[in-house]
Structure formats: C-alpha cells, structure tokens
C-alpha positions in Angstrom: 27.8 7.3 12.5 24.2 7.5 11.1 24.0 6.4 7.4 22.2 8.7 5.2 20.4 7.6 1.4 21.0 10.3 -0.8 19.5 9.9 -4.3 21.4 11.3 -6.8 18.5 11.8 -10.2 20.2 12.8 -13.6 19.0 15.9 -14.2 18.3 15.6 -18.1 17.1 12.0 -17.4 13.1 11.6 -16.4 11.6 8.8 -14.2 9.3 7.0 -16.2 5.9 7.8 -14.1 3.7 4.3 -13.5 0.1 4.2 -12.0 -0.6 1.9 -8.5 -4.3 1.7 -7.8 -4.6 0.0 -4.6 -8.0 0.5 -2.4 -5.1 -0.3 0.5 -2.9 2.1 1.5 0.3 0.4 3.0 0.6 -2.1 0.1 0.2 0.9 -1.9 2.7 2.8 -0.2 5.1 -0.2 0.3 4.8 -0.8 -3.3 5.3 2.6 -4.5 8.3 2.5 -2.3 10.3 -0.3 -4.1 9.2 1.2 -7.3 11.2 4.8 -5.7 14.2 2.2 -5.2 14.2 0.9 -8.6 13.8 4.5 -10.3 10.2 4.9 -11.3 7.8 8.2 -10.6 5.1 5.8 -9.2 2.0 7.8 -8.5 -0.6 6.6 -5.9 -5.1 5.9 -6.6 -7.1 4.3 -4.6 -9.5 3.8 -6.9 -10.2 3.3 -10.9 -12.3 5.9 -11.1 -10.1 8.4 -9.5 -6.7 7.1 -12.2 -9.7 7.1 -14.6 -10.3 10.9 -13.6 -7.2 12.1 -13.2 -6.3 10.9 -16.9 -9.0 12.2 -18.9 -8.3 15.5 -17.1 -4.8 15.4 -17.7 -3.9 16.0 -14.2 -1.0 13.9 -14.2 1.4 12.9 -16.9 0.2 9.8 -18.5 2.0 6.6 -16.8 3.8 4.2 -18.7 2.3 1.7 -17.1 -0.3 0.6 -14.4 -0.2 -1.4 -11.9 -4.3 -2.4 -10.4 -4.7 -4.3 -7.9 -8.7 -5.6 -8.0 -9.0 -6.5 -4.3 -11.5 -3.6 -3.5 -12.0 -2.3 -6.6 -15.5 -1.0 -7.8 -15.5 -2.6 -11.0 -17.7 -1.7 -13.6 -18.1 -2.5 -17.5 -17.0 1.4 -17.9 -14.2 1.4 -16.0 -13.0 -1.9 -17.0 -12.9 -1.2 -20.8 -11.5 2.5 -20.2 -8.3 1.0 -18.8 -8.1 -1.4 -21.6 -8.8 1.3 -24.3 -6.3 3.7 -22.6 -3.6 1.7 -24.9 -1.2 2.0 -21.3 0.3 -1.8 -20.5 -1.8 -2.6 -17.3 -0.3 -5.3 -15.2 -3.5 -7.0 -12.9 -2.7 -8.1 -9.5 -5.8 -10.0 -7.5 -6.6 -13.5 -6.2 -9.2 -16.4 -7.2 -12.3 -14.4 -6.6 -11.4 -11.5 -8.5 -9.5 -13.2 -11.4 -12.5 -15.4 -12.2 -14.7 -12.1 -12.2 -16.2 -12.0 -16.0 -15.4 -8.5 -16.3 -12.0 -8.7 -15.4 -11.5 -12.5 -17.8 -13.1 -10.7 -20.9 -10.5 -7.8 -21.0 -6.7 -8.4 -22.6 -4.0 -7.5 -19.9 -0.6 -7.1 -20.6 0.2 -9.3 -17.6 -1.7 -10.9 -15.1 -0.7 -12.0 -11.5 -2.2 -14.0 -8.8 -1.9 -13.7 -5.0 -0.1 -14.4 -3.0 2.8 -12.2 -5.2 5.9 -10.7 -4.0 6.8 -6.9 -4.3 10.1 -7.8 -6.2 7.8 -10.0 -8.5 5.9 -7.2 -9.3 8.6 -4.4 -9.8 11.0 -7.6 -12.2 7.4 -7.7 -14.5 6.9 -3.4 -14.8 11.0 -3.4 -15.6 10.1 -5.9 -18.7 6.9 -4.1 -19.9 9.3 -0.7 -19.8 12.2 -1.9 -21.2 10.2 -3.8 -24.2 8.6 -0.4 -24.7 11.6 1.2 -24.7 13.1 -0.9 -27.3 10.1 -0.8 -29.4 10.8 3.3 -29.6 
C-alpha cells in the first residue's frame, strides 16, 4: 500500500513566512523544502534585488527571517545596506571568496555560515533566530 503525507496546518495558527535568496534553483528548492518539513512559509528569490523589490512593494508579507546565500549574488553597496536596514534577522550562507568580500565583512549579520553547510544546519540556526524572537514578544 502506497504511503501518503498529509499535512495537517492549524487553522488559527500561521507559518512564520522566511525569505531564501539563492541565484540556484535546486538548493533553493531543496532548502525551501526542509523548511516546508519543519513548518515555515519559506518564499523563493533568486536575487536581492528581486526580495529587495518585492518588500518595498509589499508584495509579500514581510519574512521573519532571511536566509541569502552570496554565491551569485549581484552585490552592491545599495543592496547590501537595504537588507541590513530592513531590521529582518538575515542569516548569510557563502564560502571564502564571498565572506572576505568588503561589502559583505562591513555589514552586521545575525548569523553567518560558511560552505560547505548542511541543510539541517541551516534550518537548527532559523529555528533559534525564530524562537528568540518569539520569546522576545
């Protein structure tokens, strides 16, 4: 017999929503998926600019936290210091090259992690940032 998922979502009880921005799509998507499995509303960009866009627009709701990973990212001064200024805990994923990247070593991130990192890592870091928040409340 074929096993079937069914998720069962409190209906009074909202996802908190989180931000990926990942130029790649399938670590995008694979990491969005985990974050489905732990109960987040993880919402996929591939770039800055476009997260950047969508939030002075108010096109989506306003994440509780995002997740940018720098590997293929257009960074810019702009851009750099309009995540930081958005007040929303940003967790920075990215190797050597992009961690040593003056734009990225001048702005304060809530947490910082270096390739090669796993998915689980990832999610265990966003689950601390959320629950902190939610304590703080």
């Amino acid at each position: 017999m074929k096993s079937r998922r069914i998720a069962i979502r409190h209906p009074h009880k909202k996802e908190p929503v989180l931000w990926v921005i990942d130029s790649e799509q399938w670590p995008r998507a694979l990491l969005r998926a985990e974050l489905i499995e732990r109960g987040y509303d993880p919402y996929g960009f591939i770039s800055i600019s476009d997260a950047l866009d969508s939030l002075s627009q108010r096109a989506w709701e306003k994440p509780q936290a995002i997740i940018l990973e720098l590997r293929g990212q257009n960074l810019t001064n702009k851009s750099v210091e309009a995540i930081g200024k958005s007040r929303i805990p940003t967790v920075v994923l990215g190797g050597a090259p992009e961690l040593i990247d003056p734009l990225i070593k001048k702005e304060k991130w809530d947490v910082v992690l270096k390739r090669p990192v796993s998915l689980g890592k990832i999610v265990d870091v966003v689950q601390q940032i959320i629950s902190k928040r939610r304590k703080a409340a």
